[in-house]
N, C-alpha and C positions, 0 to 999 in steps of 0.2 A: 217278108217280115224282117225289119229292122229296128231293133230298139233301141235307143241310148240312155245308158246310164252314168251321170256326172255324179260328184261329190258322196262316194259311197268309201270310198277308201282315207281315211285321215293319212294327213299328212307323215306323220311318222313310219306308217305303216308303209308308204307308197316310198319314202326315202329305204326301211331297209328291202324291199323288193328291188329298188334300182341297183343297191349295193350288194346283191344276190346274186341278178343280173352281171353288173360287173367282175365277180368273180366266178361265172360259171363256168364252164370248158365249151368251147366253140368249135363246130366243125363247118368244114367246105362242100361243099355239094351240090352238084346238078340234081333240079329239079326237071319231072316229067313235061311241063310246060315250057322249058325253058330251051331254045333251037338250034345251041352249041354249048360243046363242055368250055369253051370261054364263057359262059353265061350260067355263073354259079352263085349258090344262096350262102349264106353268113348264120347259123343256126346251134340253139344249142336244147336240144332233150329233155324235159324235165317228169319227175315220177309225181303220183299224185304226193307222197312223202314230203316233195319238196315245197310243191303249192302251201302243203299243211305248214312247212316251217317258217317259210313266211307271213303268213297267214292270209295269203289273198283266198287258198280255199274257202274263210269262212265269210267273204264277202262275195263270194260266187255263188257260194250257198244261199244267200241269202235272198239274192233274185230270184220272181217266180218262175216255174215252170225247166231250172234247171237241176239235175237229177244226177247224182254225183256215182249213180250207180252205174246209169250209163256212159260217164267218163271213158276215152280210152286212150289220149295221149293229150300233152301240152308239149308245143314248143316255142322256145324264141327267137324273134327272127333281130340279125339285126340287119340293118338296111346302112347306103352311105349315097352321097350327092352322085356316084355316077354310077350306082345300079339303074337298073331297064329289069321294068316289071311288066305281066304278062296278065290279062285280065283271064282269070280262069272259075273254076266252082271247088267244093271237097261234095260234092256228090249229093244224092237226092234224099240219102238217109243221114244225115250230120245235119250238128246246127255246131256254128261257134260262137266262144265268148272270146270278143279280142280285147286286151289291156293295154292300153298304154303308158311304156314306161319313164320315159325320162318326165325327171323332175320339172324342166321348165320346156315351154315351146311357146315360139311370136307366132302370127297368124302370116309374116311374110317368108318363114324359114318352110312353108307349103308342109309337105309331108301327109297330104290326106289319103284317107282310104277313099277308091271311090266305088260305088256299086253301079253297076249297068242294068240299064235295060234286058230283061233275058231272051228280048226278039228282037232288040237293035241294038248291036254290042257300039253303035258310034253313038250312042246316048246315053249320058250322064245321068241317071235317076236320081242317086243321091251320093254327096261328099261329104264324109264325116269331118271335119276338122281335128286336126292333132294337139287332143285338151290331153296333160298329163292327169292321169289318174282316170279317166274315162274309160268304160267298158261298154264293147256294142253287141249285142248278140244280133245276129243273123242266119238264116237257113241256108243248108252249106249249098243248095242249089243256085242261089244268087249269084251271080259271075260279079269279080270287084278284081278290084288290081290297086295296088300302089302308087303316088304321085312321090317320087324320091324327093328328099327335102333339098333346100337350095342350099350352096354351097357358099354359103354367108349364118348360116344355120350350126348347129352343132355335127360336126364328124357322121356322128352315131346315133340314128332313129330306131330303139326297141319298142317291139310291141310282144305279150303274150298270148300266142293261140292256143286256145283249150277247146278242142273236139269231144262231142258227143255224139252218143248215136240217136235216131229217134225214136226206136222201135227195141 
């Protein structure tokens, strides 16, 4: 299950979440997927407090089927033209809503999410393209991974990941 949802966040609102974004506190970190501590994530923590002061919580609310009770983390990731990402899952009980945050993106600066096939990880099933302001929800069992943007592109590609459980 993949949904997309464009044009839910007005612009205003999508400017102060990037300006949130920019001054959040960032940390470094090896993730579980990832095959050396040289191969580290760019990420910063957010409470649901923070979704609320933005107000992206009440456009998250708003899509069906998502359930803020079962919330149990959001984070931001940021990405750069020479990360290496790892097509992986968040497991068979999560679903996520990912946001995309910079204000502007061309369609040649790449930066898609891609989701795989979950019985032939060399197949493409679907590419989301990196629309600002775009939220996709997907079930966290979907293996996807990252196309890092090009390096004619902006520095700095955010997106926010907000996990649910489903049960």
């Amino acid at each position: 299950m993949i949904k997309i949802y464009d044009n839910k966040v007005p612009f205003h609102i999508m400017h102060d979440i990037h300006e949130f974004v920019l001054n959040s506190r960032f940390y470094i970190k090896g993730w579980k997927d990832k095959e050396s501590v040289n191969k580290n994530s760019i990420y910063s923590e957010w409470s649901i407090d923070d979704l609320k002061s933005v107000k992206l919580y009440s456009y998250l609310e708003e899509i069906p089927s998502v359930d803020f009770s079962k919330w149990y983390k959001t984070m931001v990731n940021l990405s750069h033209p020479s990360d290496h990402y790892y097509t992986h899952t968040h497991g068979d009980n999560d679903y996520v809503l990912l946001y995309y945050v910079n204000l502007e993106w061309r369609d040649e600066w790449h930066g898609e999410t891609l989701f795989y096939d979950p019985f032939n990880l060399q197949k493409i099933e679907f590419a989301s393209s990196f629309v600002p302001g775009r939220i996709i929800q997907f079930d966290g069992i979907q293996p996807h991974s990252i196309r890092p943007q090009s390096s004619v592109g902006p520095q700095y590609r955010f997106t926010i990941s907000n996990f649910f459980k489903k049960k």
